[in-house]
MARBA-3410 file (N, C-alpha, C, O; in Angstrom, 1 decimal):
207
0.8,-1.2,0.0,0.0,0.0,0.0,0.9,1.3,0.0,0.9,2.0,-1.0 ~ 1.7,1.5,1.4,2.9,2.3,1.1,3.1,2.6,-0.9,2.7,3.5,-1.7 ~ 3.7,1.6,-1.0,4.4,1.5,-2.5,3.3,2.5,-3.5,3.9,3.1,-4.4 ~ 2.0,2.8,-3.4,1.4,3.2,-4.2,1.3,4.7,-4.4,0.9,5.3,-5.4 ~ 1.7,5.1,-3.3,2.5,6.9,-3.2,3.0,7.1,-4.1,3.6,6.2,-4.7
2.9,8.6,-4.6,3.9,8.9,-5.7,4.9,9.8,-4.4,4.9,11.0,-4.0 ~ 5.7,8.5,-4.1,7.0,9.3,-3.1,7.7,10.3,-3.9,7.7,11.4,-3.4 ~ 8.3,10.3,-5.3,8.9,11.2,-5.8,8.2,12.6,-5.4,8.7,13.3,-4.5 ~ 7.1,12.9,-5.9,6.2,14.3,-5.6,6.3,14.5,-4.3,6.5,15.6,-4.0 ~ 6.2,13.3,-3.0,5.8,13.6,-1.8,7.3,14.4,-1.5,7.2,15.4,-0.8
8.4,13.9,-1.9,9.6,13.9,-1.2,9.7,15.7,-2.2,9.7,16.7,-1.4 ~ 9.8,15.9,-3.2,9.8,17.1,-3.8,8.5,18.3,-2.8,8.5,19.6,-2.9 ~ 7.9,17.7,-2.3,6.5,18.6,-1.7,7.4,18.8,0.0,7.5,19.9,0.5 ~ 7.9,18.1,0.5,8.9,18.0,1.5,9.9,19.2,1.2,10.2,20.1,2.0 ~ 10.5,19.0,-0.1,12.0,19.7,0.1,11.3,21.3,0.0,11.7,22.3,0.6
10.3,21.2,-0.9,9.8,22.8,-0.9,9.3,23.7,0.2,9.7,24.8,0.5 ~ 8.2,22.8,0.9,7.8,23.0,2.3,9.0,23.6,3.2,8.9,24.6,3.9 ~ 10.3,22.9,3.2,11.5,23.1,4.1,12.1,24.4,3.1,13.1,24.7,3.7 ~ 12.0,24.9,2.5,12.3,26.1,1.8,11.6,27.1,2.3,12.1,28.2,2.3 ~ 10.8,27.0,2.5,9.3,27.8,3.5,9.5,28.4,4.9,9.3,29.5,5.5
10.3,27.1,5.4,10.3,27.5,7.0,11.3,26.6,7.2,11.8,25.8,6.4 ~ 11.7,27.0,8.9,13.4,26.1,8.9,12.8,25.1,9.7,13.7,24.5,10.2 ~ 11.9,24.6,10.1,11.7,23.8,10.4,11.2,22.4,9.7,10.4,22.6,8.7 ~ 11.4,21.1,9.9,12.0,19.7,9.6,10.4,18.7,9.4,9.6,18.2,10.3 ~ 10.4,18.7,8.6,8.5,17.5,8.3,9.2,16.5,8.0,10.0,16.6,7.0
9.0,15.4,8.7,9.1,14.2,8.6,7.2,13.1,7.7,6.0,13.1,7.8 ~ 7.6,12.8,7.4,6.5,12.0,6.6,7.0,10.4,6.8,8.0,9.9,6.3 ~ 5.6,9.8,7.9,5.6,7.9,8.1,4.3,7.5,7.8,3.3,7.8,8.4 ~ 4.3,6.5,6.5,3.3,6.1,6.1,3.2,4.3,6.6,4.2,3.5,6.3 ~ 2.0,3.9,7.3,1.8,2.4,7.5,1.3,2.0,7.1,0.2,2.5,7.3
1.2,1.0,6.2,0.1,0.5,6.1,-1.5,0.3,6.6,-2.6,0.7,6.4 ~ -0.2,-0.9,7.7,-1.8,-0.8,8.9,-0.3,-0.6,10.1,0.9,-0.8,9.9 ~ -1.2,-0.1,11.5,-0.4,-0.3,12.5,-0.3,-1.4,13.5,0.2,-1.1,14.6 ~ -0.8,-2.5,13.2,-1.2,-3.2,13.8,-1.6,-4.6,13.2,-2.5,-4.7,12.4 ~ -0.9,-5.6,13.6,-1.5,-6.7,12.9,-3.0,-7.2,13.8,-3.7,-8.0,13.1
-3.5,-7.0,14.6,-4.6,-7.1,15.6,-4.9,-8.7,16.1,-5.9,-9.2,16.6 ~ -3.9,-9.1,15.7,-3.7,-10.9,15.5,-5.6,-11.2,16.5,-6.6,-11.6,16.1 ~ -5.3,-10.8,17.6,-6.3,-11.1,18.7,-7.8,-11.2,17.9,-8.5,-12.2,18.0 ~ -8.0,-10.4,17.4,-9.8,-9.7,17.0,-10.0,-11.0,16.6,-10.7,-11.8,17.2 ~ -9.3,-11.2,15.5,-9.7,-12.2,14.5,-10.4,-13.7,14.9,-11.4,-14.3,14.5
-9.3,-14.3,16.1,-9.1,-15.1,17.1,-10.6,-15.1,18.0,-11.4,-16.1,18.1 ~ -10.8,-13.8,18.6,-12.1,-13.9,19.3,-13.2,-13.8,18.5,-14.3,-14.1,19.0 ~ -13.1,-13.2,17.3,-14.1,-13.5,16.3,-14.8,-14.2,15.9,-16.0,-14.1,15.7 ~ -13.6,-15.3,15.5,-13.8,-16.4,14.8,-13.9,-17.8,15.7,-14.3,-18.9,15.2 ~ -13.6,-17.6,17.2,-14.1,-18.3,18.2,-15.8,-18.1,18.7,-16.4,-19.1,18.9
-16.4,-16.7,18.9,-17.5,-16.8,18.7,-18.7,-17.1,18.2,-19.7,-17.5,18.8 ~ -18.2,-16.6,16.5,-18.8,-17.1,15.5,-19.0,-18.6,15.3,-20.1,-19.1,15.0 ~ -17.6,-19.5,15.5,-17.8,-21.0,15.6,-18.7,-21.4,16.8,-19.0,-22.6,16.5 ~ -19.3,-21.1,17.9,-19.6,-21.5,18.6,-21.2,-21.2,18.5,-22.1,-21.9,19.0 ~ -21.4,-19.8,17.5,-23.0,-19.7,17.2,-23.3,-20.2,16.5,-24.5,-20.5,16.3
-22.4,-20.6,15.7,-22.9,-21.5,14.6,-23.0,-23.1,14.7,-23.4,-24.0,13.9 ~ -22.5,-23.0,15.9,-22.5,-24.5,16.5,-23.9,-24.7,17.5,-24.3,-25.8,17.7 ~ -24.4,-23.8,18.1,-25.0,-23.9,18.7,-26.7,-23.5,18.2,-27.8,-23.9,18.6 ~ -26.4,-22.8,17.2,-27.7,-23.0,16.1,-27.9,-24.2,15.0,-28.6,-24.3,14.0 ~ -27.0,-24.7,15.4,-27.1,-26.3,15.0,-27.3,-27.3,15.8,-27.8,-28.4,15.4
-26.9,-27.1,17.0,-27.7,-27.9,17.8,-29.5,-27.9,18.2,-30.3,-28.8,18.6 ~ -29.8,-26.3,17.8,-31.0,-26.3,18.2,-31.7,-26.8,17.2,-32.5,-27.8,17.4 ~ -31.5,-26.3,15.8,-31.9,-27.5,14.3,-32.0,-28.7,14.4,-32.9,-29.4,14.2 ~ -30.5,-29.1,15.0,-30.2,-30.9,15.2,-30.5,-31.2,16.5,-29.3,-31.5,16.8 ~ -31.3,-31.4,17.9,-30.9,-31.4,18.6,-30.1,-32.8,19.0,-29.4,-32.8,20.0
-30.2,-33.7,18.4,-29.3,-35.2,18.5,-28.2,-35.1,18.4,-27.4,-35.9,18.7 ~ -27.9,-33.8,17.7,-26.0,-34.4,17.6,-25.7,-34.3,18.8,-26.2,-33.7,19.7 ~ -24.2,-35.2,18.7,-23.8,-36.1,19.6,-22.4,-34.6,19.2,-22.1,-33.9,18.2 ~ -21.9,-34.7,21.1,-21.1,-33.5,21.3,-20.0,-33.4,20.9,-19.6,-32.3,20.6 ~ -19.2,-34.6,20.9,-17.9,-34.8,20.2,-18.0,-34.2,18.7,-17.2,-33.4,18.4
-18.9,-34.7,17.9,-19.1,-33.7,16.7,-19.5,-32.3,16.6,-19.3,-31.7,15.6 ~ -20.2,-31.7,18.2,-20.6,-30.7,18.4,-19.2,-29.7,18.3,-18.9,-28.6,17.7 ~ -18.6,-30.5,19.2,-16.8,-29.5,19.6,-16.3,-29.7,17.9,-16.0,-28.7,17.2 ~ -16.3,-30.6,17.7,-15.4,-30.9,16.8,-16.1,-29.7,15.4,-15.4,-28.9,14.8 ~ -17.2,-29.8,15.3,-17.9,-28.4,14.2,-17.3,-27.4,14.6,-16.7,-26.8,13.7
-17.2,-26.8,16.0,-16.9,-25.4,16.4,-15.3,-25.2,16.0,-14.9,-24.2,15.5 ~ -14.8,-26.1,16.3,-13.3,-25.9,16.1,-13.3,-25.6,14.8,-12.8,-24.5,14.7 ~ -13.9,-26.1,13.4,-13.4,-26.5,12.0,-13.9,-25.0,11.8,-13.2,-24.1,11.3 ~ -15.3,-24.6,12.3,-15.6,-23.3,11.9,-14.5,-22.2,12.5,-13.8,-21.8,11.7 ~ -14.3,-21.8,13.9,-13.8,-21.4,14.5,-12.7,-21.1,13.4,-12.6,-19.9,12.9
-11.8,-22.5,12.9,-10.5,-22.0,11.9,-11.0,-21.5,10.2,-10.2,-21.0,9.4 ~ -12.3,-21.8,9.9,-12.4,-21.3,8.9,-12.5,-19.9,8.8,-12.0,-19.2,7.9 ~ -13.5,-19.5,10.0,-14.0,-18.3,10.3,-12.4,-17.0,10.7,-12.2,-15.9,10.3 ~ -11.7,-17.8,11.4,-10.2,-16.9,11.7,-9.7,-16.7,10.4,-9.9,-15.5,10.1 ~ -9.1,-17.5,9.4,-8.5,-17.3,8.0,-9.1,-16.7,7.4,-8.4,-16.1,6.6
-10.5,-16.5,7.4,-11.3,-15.5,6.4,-11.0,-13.6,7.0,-10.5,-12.6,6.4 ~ -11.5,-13.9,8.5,-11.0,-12.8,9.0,-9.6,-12.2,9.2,-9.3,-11.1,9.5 ~ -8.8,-13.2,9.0,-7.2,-12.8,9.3,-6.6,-12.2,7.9,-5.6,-11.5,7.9 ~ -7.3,-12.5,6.8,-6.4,-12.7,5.3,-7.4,-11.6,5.0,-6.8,-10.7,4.4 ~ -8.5,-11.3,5.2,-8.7,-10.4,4.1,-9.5,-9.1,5.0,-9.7,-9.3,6.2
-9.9,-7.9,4.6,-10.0,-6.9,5.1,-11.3,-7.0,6.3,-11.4,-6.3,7.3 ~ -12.0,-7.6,6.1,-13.1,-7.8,7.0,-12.6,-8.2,8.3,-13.3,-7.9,9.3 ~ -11.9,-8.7,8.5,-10.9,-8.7,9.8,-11.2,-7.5,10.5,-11.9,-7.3,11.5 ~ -10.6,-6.6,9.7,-9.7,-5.1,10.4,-11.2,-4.6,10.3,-11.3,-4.1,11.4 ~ -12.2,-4.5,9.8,-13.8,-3.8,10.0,-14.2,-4.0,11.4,-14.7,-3.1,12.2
-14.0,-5.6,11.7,-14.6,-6.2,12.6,-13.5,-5.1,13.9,-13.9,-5.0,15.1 ~ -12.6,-4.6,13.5,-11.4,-4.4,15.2,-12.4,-2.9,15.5,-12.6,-1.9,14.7 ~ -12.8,-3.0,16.8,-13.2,-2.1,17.2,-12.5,-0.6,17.2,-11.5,-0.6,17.9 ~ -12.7,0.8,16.6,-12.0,1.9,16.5,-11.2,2.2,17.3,-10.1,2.6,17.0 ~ -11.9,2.0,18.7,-10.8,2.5,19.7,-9.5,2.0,19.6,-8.5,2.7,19.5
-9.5,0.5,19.6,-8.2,-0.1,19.5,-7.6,0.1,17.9,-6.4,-0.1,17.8 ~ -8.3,0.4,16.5,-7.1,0.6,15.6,-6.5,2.4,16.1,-5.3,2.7,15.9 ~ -7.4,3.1,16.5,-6.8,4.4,17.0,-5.6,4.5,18.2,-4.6,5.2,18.0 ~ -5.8,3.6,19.4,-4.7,3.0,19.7,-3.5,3.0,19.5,-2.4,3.5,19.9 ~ -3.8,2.0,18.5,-2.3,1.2,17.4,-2.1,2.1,16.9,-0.9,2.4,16.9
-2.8,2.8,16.2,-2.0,3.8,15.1,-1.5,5.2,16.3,-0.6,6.0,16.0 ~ -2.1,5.4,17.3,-1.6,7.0,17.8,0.2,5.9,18.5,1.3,6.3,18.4 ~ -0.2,4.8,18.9,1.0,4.0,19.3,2.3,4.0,18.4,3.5,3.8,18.6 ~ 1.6,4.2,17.2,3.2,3.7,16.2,3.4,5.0,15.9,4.6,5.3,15.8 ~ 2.6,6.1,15.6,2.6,7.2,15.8,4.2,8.2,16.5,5.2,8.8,16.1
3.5,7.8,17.9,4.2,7.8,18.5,6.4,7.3,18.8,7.4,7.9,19.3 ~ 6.1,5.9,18.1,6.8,5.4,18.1,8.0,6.3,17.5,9.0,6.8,18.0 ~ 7.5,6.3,16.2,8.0,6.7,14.7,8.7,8.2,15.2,9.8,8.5,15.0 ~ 7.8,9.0,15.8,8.1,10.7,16.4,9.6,10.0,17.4,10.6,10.5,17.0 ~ 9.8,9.1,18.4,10.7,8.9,18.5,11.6,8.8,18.2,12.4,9.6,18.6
11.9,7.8,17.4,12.8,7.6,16.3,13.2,8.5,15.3,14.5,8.6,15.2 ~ 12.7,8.9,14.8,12.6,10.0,13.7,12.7,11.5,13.9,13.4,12.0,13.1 ~ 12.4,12.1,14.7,12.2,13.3,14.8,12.2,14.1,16.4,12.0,15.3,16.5 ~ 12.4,13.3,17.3,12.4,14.0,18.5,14.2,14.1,19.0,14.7,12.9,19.0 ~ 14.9,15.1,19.3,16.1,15.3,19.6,16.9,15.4,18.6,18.1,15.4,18.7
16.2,15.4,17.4,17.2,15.2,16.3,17.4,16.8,15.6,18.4,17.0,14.9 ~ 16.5,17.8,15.7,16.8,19.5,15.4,17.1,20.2,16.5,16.4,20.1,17.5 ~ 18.5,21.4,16.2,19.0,22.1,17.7,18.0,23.2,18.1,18.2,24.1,18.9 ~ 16.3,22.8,17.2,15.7,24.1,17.5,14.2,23.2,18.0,13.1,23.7,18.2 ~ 14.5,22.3,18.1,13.4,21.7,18.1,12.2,21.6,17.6,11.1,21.3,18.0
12.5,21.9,16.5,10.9,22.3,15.7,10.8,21.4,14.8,10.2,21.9,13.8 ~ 11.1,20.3,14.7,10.8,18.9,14.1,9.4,18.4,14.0,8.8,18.2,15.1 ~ 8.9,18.1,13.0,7.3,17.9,12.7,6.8,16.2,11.8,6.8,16.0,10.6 ~ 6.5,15.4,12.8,6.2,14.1,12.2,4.6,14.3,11.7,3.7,14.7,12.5 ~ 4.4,14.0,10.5,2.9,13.8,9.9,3.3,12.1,9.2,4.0,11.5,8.3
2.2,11.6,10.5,1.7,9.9,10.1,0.7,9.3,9.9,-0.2,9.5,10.7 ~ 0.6,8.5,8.8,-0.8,8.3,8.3,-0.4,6.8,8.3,0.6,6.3,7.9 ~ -1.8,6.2,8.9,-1.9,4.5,8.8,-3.3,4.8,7.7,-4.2,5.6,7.7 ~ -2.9,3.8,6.7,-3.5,3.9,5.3,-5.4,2.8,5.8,-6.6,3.0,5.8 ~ -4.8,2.2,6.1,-6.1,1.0,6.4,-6.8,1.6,7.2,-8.0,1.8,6.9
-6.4,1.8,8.1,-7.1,2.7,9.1,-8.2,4.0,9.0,-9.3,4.3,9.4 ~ -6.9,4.7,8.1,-7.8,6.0,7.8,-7.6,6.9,8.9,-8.5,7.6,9.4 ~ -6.2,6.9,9.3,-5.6,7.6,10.7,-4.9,8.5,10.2,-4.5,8.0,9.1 ~ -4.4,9.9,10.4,-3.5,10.6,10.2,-3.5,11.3,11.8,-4.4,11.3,12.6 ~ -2.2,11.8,12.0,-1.9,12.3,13.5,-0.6,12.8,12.8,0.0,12.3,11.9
-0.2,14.2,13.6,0.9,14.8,13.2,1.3,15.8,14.6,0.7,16.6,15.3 ~ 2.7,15.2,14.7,3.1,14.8,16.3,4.2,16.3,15.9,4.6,16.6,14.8 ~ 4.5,16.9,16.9,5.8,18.1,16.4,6.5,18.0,17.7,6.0,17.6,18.7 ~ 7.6,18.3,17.5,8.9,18.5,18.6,8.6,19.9,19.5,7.8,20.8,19.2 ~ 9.4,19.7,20.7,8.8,20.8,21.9,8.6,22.2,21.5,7.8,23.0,21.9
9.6,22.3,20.8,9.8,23.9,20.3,8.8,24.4,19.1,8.6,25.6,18.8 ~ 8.4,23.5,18.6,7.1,23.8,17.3,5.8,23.9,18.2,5.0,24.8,18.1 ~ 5.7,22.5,19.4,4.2,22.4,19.6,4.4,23.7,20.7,3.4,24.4,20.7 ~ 5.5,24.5,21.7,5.2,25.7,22.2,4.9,27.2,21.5,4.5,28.2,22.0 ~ 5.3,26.6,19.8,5.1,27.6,19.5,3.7,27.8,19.1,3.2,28.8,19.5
3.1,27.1,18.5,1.6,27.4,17.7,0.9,26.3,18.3,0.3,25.8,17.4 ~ 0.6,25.8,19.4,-0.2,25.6,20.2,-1.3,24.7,19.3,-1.8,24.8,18.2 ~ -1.4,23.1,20.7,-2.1,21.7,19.9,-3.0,22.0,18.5,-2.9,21.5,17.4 ~ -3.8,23.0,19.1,-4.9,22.8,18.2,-4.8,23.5,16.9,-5.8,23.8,16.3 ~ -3.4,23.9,16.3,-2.9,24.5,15.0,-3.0,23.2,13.9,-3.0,23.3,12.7
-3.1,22.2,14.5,-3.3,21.0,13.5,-4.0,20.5,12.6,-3.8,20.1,11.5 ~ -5.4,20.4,14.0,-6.4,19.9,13.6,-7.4,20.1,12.4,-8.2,19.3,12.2 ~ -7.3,21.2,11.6,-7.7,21.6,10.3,-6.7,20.7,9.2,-7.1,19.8,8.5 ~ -5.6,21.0,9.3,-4.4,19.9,8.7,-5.2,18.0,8.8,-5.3,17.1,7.9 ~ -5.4,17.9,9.9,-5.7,16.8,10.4,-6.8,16.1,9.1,-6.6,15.3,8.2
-7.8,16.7,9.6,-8.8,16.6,9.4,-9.3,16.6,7.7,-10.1,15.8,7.1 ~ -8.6,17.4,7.3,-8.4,17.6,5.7,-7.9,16.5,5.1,-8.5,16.0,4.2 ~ -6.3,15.7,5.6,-6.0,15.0,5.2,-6.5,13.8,5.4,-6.2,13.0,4.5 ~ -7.4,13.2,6.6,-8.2,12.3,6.5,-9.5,12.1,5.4,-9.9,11.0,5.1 ~ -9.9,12.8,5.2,-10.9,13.0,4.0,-10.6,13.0,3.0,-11.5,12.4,2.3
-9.3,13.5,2.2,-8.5,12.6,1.2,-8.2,11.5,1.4,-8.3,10.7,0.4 ~ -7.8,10.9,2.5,-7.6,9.4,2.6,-9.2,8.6,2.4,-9.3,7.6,1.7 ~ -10.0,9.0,3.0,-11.2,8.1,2.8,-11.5,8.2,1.6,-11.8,7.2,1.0 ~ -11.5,9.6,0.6,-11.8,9.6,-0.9,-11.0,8.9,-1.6,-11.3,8.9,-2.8 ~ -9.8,8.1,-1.3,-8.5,7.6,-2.4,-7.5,8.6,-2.5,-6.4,8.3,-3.0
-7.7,9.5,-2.1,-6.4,10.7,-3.0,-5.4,11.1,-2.1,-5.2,12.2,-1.6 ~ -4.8,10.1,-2.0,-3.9,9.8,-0.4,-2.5,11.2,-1.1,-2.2,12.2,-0.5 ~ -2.0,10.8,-2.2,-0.6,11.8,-2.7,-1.0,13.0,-2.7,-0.3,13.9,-2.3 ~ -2.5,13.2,-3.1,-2.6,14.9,-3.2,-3.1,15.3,-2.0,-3.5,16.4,-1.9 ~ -3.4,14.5,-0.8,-3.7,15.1,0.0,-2.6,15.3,1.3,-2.6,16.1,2.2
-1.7,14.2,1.0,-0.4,14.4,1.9,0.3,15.6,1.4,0.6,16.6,2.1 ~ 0.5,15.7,0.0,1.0,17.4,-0.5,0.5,18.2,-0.3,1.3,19.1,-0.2 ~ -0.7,18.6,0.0,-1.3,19.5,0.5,-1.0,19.7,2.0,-0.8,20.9,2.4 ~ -1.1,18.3,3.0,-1.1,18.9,4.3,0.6,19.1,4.5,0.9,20.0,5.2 ~ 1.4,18.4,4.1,2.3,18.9,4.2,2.9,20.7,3.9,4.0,21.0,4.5
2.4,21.5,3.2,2.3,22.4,2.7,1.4,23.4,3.4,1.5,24.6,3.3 ~ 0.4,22.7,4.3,-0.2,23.5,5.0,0.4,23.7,6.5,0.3,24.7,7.1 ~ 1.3,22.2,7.2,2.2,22.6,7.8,2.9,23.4,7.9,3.1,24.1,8.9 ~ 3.7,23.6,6.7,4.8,24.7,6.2,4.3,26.0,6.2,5.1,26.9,6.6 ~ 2.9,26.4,5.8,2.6,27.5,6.6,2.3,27.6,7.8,2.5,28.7,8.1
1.8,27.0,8.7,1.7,27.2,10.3,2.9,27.4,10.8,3.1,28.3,11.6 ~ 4.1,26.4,10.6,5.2,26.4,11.1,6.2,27.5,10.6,7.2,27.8,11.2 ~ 5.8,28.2,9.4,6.9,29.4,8.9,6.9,30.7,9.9,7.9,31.2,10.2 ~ 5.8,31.0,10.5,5.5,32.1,11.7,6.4,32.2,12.4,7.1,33.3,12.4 ~ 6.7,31.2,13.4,7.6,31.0,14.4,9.0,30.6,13.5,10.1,31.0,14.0
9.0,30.0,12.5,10.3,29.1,12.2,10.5,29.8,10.9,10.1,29.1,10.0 ~ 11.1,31.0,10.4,10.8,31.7,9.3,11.6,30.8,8.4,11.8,29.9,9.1 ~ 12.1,30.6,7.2,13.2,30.2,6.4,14.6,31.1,7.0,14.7,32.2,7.6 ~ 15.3,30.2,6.8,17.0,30.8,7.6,17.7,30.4,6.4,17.6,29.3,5.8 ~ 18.8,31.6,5.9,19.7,30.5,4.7,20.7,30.2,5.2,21.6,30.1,4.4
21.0,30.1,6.7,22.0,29.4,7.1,21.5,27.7,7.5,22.1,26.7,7.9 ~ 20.1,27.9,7.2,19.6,26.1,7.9,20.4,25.4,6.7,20.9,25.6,5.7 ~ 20.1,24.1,7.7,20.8,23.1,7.2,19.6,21.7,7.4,19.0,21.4,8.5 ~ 19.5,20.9,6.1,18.5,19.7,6.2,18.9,18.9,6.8,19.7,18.1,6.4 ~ 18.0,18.8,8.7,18.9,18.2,10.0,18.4,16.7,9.7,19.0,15.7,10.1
16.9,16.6,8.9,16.5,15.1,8.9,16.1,14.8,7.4,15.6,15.7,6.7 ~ 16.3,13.6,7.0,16.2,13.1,5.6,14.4,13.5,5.3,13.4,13.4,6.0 ~ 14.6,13.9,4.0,13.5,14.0,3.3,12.5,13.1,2.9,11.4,13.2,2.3 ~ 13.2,12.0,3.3,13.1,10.1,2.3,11.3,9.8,3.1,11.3,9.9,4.3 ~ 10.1,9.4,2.4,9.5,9.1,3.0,9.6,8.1,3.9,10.4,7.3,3.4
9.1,7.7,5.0,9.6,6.4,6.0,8.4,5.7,5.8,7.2,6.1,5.8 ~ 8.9,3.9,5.6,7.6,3.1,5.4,8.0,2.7,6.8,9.1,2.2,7.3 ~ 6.3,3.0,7.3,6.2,2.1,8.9,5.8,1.0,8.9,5.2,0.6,7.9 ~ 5.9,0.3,10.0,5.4,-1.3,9.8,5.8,-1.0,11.5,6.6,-0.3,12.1 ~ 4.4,-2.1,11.9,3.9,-2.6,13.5,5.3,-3.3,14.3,6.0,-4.3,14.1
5.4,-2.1,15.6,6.7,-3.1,16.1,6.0,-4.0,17.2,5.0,-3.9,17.9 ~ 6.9,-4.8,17.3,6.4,-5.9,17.7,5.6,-7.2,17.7,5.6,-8.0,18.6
END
């Protein structure tokens, strides 16, 4: 999914943005954040067991050894349908994909962008694709400057290209709308120097 970015544009929409302002946009795109291994498992355990049990009330003679033995066979048919294909991830309740994604989120702002500019104004925008998550995390000195809720328009915009499909033009855009929130405080300097790679970052679930 990653792969389907036109990274060339995104990473050109990057270098322009940082011509704007001296401050540092990092871009991490996931697929999914989360393999949710669990959902599927208790899914597909319940489901085998209703469907075992509305077979008992149809049949009531069957005999229980075949009773267990149905729930199991559904049980694993029911897991592999939900584990392989997207109806799985429908079935994972929001709170927990919001979770996972503010979690890798998180992660990634670690890694990537926190302690890594001497001005602190380093800016992660991360989007879990499946999900339909975008969150955009900034370093101490960006988030004291223009205060949490400078985002949420950014936010919000780029999630609605992601639910329409137009995931490239809408990462260029919010990226670009960053770059004006963050130019105020962080003007263009032509002594800056590009403190973190332009390269888009493909995320993947740790652990």
């Amino acid at each position: 999914m990653v792969e389907s970015l036109d990274k060339d544009r995104i990473q050109a929409a990057i270098a322009a943005a940082e011509r704007e302002t001296s401050a540092e946009i990092v871009l991490a795109v996931a697929d999914v954040s989360d393999n949710y291994g669990v959902y599927p498992l208790l899914w597909a355990t319940l489901l085998g067991f209703v469907l075992v049990g509305l077979g008992a009330l149809i049949w009531p003679d069957t005999h229980v050894r075949f009773a267990f033995a149905a729930a199991g066979v559904s049980a694993l048919a029911f897991w592999f349908v939900l584990h392989f294909t997207p109806l799985g991830l429908a079935l994972v309740p929001r709170d927990a994909k919001t979770r996972a994604a503010q979690g890798l989120a998180h992660i990634e702002f670690a890694e990537r962008v926190a302690g890594r500019t001497a001005k602190a104004n380093g800016l992660l925008i991360f989007l879990a694709l499946r999900e339909r998550y975008v969150e955009i995390v900034p370093d101490a000195g960006l988030a004291r400057a223009v205060g949490a809720g400078a985002w949420d328009t950014v936010i919000a915009t780029m999630v609605a290209s992601l639910q329409e499909g137009r995931v490239t033009d809408g990462v260029v855009a919010g990226i670009d709308a960053c770059a004006r929130i963050a130019r105020a405080p962080f003007p263009p300097d032509a002594s800056d120097r590009n403190e973190i790679d332009d390269t888009v970052v493909s995320s993947k679930p740790h652990g």
